[in-house]
C-alpha positions as CSV (number, residue, x, y, z in Angstrom):
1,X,35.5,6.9,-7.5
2,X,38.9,6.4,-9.7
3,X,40.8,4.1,-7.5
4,X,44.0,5.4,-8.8
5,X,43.2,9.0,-6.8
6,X,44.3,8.4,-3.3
7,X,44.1,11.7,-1.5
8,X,42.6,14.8,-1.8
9,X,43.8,16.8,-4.6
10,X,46.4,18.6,-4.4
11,X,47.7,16.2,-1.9
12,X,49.9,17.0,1.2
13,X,53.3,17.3,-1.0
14,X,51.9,18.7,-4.3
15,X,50.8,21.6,-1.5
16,X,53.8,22.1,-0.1
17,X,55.7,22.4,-3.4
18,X,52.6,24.8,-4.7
19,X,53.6,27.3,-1.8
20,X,57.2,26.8,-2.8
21,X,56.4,27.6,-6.1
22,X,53.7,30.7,-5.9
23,X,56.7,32.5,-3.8
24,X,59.8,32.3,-6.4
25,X,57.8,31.8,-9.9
26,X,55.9,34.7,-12.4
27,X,52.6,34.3,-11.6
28,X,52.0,34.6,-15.7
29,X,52.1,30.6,-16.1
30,X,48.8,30.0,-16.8
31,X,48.0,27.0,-14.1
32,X,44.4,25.6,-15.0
33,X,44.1,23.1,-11.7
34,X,47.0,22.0,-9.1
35,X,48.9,19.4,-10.6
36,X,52.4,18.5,-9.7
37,X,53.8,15.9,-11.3
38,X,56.6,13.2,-10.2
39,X,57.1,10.8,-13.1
40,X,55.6,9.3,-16.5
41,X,55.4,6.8,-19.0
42,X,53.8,6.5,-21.7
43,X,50.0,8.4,-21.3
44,X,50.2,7.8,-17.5
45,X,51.6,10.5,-15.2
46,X,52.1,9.8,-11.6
47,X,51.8,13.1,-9.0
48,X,54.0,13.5,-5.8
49,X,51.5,12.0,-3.8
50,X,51.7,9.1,-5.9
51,X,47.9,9.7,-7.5
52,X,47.6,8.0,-11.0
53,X,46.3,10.0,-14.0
54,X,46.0,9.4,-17.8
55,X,47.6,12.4,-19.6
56,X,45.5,13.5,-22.6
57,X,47.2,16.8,-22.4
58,X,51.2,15.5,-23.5
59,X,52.6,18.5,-22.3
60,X,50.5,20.5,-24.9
61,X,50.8,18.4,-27.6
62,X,54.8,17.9,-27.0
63,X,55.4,14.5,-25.5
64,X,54.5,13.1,-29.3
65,X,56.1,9.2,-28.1
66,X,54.7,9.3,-24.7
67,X,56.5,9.6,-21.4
68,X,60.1,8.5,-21.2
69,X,60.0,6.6,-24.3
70,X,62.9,3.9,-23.8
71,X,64.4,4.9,-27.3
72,X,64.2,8.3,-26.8
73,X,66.0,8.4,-23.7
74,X,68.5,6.3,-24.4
75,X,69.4,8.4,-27.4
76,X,69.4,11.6,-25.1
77,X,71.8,9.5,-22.4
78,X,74.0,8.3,-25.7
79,X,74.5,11.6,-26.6
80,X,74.6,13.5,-23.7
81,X,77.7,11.0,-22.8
82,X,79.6,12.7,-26.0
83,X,78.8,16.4,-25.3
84,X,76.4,18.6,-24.6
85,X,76.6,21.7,-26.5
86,X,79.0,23.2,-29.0
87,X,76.8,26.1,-30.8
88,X,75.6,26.5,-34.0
89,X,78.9,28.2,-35.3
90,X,80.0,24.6,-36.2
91,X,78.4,21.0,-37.3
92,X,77.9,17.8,-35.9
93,X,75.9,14.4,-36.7
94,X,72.9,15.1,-35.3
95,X,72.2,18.2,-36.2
96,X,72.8,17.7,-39.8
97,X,70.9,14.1,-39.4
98,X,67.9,15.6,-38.5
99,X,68.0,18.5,-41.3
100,X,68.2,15.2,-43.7
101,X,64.9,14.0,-41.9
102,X,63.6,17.1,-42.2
103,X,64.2,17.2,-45.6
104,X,62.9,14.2,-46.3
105,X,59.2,14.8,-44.8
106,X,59.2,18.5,-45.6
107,X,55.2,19.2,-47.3
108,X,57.1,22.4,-49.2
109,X,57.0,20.3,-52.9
110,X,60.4,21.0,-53.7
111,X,63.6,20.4,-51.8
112,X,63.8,21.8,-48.6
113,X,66.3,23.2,-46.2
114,X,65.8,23.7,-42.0
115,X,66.8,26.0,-39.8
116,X,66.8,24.7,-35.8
117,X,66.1,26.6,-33.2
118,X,64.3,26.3,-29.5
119,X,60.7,26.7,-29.4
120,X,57.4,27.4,-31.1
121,X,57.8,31.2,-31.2
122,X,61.0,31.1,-32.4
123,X,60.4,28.8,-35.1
124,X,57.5,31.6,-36.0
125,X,59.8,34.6,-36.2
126,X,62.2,32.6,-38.1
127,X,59.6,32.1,-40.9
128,X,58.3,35.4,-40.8
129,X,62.0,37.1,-40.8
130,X,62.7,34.5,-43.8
131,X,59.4,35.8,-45.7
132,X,60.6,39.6,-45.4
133,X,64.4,38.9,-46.0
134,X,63.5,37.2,-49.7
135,X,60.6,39.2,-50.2
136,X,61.7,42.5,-48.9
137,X,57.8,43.0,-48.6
138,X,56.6,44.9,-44.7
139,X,53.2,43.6,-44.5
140,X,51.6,40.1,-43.4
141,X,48.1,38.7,-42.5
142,X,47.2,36.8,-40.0
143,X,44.0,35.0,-38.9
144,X,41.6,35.5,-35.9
145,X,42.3,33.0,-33.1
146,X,45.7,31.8,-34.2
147,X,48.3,31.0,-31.8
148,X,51.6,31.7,-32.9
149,X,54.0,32.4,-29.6
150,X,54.2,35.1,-27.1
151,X,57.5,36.8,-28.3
152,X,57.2,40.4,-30.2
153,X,56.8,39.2,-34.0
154,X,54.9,35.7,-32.8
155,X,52.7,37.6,-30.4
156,X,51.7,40.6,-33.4
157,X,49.9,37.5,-35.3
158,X,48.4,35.6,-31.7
159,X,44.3,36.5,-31.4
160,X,42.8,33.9,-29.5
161,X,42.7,35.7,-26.4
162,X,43.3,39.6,-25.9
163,X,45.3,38.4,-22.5
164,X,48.3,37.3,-24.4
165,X,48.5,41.0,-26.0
166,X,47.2,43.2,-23.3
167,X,49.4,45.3,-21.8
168,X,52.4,44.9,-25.0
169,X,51.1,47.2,-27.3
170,X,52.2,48.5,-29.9
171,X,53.4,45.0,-31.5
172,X,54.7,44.7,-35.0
173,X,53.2,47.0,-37.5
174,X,51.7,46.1,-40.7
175,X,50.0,42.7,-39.5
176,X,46.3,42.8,-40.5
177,X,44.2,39.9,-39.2
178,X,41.4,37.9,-41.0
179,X,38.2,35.5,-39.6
180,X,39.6,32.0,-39.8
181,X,37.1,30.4,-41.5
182,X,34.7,28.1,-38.7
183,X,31.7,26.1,-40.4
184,X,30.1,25.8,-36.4
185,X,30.1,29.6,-36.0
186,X,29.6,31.2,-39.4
187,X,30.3,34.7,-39.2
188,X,29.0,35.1,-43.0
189,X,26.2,34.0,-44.4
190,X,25.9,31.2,-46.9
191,X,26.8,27.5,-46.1
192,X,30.7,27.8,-47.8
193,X,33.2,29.9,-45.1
194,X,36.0,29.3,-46.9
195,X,34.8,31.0,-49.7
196,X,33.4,33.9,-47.9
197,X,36.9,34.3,-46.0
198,X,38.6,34.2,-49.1
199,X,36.6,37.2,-50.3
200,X,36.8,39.2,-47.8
201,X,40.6,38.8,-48.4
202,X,40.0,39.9,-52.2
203,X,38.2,42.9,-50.0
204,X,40.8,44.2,-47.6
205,X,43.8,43.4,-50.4
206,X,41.1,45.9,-52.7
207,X,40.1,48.5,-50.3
208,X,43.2,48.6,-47.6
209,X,45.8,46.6,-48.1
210,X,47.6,46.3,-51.2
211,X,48.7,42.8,-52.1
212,X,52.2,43.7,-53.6
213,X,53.4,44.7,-50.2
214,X,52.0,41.7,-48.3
215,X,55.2,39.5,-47.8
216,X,53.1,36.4,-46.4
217,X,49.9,34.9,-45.0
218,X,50.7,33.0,-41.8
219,X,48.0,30.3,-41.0
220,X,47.3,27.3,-39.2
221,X,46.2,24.5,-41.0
222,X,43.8,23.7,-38.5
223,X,43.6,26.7,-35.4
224,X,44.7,24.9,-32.5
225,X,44.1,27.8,-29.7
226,X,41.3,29.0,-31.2
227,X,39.5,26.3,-30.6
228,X,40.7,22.8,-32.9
229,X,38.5,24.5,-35.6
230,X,39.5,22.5,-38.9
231,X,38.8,24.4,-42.2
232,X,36.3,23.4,-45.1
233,X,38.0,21.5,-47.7
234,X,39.5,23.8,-50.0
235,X,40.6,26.3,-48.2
236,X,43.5,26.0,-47.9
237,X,44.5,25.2,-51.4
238,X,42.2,27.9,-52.2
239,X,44.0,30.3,-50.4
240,X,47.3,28.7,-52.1
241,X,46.2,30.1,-55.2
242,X,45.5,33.4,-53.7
243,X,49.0,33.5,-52.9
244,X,50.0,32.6,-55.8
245,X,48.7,35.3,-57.7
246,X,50.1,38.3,-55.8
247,X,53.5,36.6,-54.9
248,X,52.8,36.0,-51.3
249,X,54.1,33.5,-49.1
250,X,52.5,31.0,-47.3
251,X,53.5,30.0,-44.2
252,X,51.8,27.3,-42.1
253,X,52.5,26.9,-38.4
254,X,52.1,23.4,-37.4
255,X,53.7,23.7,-34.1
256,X,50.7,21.9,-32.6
257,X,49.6,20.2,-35.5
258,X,53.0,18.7,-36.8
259,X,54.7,15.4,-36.6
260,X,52.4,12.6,-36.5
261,X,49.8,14.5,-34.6
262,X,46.6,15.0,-37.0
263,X,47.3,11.5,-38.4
264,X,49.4,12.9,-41.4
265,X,53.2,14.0,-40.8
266,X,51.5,17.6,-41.2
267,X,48.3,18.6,-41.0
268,X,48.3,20.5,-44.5
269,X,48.9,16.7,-46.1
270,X,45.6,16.0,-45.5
271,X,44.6,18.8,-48.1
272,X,47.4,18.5,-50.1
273,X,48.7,22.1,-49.9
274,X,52.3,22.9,-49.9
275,X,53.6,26.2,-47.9
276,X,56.8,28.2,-48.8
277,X,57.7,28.0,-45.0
278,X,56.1,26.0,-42.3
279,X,57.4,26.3,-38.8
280,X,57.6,23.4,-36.6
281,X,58.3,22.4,-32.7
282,X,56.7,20.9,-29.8
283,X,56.3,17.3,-30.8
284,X,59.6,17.4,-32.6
285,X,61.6,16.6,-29.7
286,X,59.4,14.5,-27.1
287,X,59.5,16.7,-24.6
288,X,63.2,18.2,-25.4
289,X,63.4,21.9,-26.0
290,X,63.1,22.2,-30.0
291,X,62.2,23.9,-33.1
292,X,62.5,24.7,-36.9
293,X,62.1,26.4,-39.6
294,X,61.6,24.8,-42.6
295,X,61.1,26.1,-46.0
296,X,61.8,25.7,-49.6
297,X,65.9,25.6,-50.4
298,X,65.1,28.3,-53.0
299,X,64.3,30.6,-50.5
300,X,66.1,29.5,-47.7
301,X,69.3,29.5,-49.6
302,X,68.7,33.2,-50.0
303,X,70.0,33.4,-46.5
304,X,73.3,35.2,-46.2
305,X,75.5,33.9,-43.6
306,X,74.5,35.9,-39.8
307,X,71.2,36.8,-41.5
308,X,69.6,34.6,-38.9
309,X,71.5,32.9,-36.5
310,X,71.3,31.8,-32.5
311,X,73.4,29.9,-29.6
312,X,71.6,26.7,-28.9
313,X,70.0,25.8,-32.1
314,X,70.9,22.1,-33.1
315,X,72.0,21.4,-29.7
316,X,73.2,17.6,-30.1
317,X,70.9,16.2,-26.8
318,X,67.5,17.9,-28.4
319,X,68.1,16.8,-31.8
320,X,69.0,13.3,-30.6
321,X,65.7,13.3,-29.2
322,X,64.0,14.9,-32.4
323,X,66.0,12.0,-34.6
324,X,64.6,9.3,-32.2
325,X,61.3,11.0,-32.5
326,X,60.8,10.9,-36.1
327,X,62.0,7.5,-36.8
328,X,59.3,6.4,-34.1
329,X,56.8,8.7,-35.8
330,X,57.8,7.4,-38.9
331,X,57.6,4.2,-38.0
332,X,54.2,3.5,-37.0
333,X,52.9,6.7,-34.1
334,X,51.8,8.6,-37.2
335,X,49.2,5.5,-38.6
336,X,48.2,5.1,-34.5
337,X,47.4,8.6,-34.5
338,X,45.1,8.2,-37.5
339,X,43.7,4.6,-36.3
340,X,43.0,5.7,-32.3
341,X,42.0,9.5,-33.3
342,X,38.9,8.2,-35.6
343,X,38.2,5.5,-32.7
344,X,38.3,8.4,-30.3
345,X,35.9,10.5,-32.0
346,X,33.7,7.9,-33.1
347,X,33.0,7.3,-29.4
348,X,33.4,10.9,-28.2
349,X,30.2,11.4,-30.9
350,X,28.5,8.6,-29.9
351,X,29.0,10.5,-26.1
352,X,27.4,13.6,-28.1
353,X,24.5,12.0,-29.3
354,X,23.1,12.0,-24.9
355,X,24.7,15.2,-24.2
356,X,23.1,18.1,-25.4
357,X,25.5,21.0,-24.5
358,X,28.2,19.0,-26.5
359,X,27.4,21.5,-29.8
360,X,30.1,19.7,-31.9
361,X,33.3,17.4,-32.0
362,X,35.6,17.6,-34.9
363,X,39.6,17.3,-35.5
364,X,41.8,14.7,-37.3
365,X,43.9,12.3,-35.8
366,X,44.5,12.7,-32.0
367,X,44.0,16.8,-32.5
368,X,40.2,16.6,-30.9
369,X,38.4,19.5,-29.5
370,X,34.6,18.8,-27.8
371,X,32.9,22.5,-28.0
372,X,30.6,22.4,-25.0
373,X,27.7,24.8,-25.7
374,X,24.5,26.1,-23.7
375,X,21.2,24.3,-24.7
376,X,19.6,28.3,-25.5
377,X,19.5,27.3,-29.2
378,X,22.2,29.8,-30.4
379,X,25.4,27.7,-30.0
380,X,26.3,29.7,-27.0
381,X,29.7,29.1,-25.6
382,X,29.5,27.2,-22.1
383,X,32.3,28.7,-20.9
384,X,31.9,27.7,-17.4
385,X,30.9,24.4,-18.3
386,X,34.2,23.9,-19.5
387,X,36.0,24.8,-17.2
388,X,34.1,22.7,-14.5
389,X,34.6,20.0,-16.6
390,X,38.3,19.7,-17.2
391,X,38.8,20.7,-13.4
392,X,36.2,17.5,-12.4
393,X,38.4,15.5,-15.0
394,X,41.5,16.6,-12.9
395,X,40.0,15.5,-9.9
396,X,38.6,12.2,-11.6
397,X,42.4,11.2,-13.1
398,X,42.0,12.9,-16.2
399,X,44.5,16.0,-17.1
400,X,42.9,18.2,-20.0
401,X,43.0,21.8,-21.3
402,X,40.9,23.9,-22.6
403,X,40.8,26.0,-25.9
404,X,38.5,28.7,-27.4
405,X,35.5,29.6,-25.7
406,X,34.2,26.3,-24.4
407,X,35.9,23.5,-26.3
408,X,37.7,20.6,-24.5
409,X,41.0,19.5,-26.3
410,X,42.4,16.0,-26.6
411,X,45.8,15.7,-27.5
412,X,47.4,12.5,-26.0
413,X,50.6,11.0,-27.1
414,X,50.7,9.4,-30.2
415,X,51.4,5.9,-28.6
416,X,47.8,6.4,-26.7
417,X,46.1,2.8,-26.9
418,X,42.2,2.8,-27.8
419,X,42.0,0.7,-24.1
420,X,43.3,4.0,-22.4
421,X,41.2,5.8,-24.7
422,X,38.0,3.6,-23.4
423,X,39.3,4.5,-19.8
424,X,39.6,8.3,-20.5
425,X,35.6,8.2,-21.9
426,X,35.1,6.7,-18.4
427,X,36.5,9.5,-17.0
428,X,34.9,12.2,-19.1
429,X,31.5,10.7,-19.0
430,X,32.3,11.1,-14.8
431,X,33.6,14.6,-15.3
432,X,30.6,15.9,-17.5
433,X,27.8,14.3,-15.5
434,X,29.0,15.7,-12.1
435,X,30.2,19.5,-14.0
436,X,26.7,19.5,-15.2
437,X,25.2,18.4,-11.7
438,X,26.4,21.5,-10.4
439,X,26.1,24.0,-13.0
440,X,23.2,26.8,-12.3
């Protein structure tokens, strides 16, 4: 038993708060098990029963320096001490510090210009209203099982789960989605699904959808919802040079994938492929509310002043945060990420080799799915399994999540050590041998 877990779970005072919550709260927060945390730092959480758990979760790939990193909260406290808001009608230091920081790890090729807003989705429909505005093109593609945000335009583009659009429609018109290429579940034959995706592109732009009006191709570099499914090399630049040759744009969202968290700054560095636009958030800000668009100057500068505007974008206290984020990514998280992520899976494979329902591990850096699949001999997804899984890991001291079908995601902070790493294995090895004790 983890010595760290002291009571039943939830405990006495994560119940009562629970029961506070379910009465005042939308039920549509997805809440996988009952955790309810009091404090952090680093990759440990502490609950309010004072139970002890390693967070391989980060707040969904957000808390990028850990919990309560000492620099980044002392630059929040700095600058909430001076003021904490004055709106994006004027300018201040940190706002325009962190477009220069932007600017200077922007993958777009050329130079490159930011817009700042609060989120994931927004950072989406500020790409996608950039890709129209300079285009002045109606249609886009998207992929099957992207994740893109759950507001109208974001949520048009999101397929990894029907939920998130059932009960919305009609979303945006003129979105037509495409199979994201996945090597561990072809859906065409022959051994290169890159390739295969890329014709049936040269297909739909053919037979239904002609290229010319097709303002953009929004794609993650590697599907993070979906499932952590990472692309064959060469699609990406591949589908560059489809771009290319109707005038499309290409947008990657690397809200998930971005800052330090594959090992590269983003995860489209590690094929070399440059995007028009790329929206960014999550990790940007340590756990502060933030997000951007960022694009190529020679399109962004197409921008009219009130084109695209909002209240709270480059509020000083978030970008303080984002500023003291990238210099720590910068400075050494982003090599971590690359160094403890290939010790990771290295051992999470070794794990594979005496566990036959886990069908495959794959990622880069510390963006690490583990598809768990029924021993049937057709790579069936073990959804279930899963599930009982990451809830035994909860129990054990271990917070995951989901994604896909049946793959368990590991996303801890970039300042994870490969000791708390070896702990987590622990923990997993636990959690998989008990889910699988009880599975019919």
């Amino acid at each position: 038993m983890n010595t760290h877990i002291r009571t039943t779970l939830p405990g006495p005072k994560a119940q009562t708060l629970i029961a506070r919550d379910e009465a005042v709260t939308s039920p549509s927060y997805g809440r996988g098990y009952p955790f309810v945390m009091s404090h952090g730092h680093g990759t440990e959480v502490w609950d309010v029963d004072g139970n002890r758990f390693l967070d391989f979760v980060a707040g969904i790939a957000v808390c990028s320096t850990g919990h309560a990193h000492p620099k980044v909260v002392t630059a929040v406290q700095e600058a909430a001490a001076k003021f904490l808001h004055i709106s994006s009608d004027y300018r201040h230091e940190e706002m325009t510090a962190l477009a220069e920081r932007i600017a200077a790890i922007a993958p777009v090729g050329e130079p490159a210009m930011s817009f700042l807003c609060q989120s994931g989705t927004e950072a989406v429909e500020g790409a996608l209203k950039l890709a129209r505005y300079v285009t002045g093109r109606p249609r886009f593609i998207g992929f099957l099982g992207g994740f893109h945000g759950r507001t109208f335009g974001s949520l048009s583009f999101t397929s990894s789960k029907y939920t998130q659009q059932q009960g919305f429609a009609p979303t945006l018109a003129g979105i037509s989605h495409v199979p994201y290429p996945n090597s561990f579940r072809p859906l065409f034959a022959g051994d290169d699904q890159g390739a295969a995706v890329l014709d049936y592109l040269r297909t739909l732009f053919h037979r239904a959808v002609p290229p010319k009006e097709v303002a953009a191709i929004l794609v993650e570099p590697i599907q993070g919802e979906g499932g952590y499914i990472v692309p064959p090399d060469g699609f990406l630049g591949n589908l560059r040079a489809l771009c290319d040759e109707h005038g499309i744009l290409l947008i990657f969202d690397e809200v998930q994938t971005g800052i330090g968290r594959t090992g590269k700054m983003f995860a489209c560095e590690h094929w070399g492929v440059h995007p028009d636009i790329l929206s960014s958030a999550k990790g940007l800000g340590s756990g502060l509310p933030i997000g951007a668009v960022i694009a190529k100057r020679s399109l962004m500068s197409k921008w009219k002043p009130g084109a695209h505007g909002n209240t709270f974008g480059g509020n000083p206290i978030a970008c303080a945060a984002a500023n003291a984020t990238l210099d720590l990514v910068r400075g050494g998280l982003v090599d971590n990420a690359a160094k403890v992520g290939e010790y990771f899976m290295q051992h999470l494979r070794e794990l594979q080799s005496g566990y036959p329902y886990i069908g495959e591990v794959r990622g880069k850096g510390l963006f690490i799915g583990m598809e768990l699949i029924k021993t049937d001999g057709r790579k069936t997804a073990a959804t279930a399994l899963c599930d009982a899984v990451i809830t035994r890991a909860f129990h054990n001291g271990l917070l995951l999540l989901p994604c896909g079908d049946s793959t368990v995601r590991f996303m801890p902070p970039l300042t994870v050590t490969t000791a708390e790493v070896d702990e987590a294995l622990v923990l997993l090895r636990t959690s998989l041998d008990q889910a699988l004790a009880k599975a019919p």
